[in-house]
N, C-alpha and C positions, 0 to 999 in steps of 0.2 A: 723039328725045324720045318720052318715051312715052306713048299716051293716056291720059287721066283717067277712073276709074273714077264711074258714074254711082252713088250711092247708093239701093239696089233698094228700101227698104221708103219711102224720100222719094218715088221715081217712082211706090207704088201711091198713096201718101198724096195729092200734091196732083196740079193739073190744072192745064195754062199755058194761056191763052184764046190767041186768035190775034195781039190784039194787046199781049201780053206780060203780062198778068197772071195772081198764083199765087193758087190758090181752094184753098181746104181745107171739109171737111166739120166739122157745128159738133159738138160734145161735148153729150153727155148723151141718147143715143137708144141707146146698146147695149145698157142692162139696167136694171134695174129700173123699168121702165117702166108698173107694175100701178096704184102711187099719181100717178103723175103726169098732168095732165090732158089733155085730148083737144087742148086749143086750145093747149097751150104744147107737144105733141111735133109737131102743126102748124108751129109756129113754127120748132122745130127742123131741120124737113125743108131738103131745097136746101143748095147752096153759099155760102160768102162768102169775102171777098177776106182774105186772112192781114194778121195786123198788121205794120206799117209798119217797124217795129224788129223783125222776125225774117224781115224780107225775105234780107239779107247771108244768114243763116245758112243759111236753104233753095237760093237761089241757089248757095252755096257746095257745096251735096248734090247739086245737078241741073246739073252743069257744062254739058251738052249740051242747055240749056233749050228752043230752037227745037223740037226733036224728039223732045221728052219727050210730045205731046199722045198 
């Protein structure tokens, strides 16, 4: 059988914690960031945990999850 290819740009995207959860970085700090305010690209910063119903789909990208950190 053959191995399952690990999907490369999912493995840059998220990060598996230890004890199995997937963190994705939040949206809206890549550009245009002149007009927007100091305390909400604050807020922006850091990780959070992917939503619940797009769990199946990422899992399904990062077959070899254990060893994806």
């Amino acid at each position: 059988m053959p191995k399952m290819k690990t999907h490369r740009s999912a493995a840059k995207r998220y990060k598996i914690t230890a004890s199995g959860k997937i963190l994705r970085r939040q949206a809206g700090k890549g550009h245009l960031l002149a007009h927007k305010s100091q305390s909400r690209k604050n807020r922006l910063t850091g990780m959070v945990e992917i939503f619940e119903g797009n769990k199946a789909l990422v899992t399904k990208e990062l077959p070899y999850k254990k060893y994806s950190r």
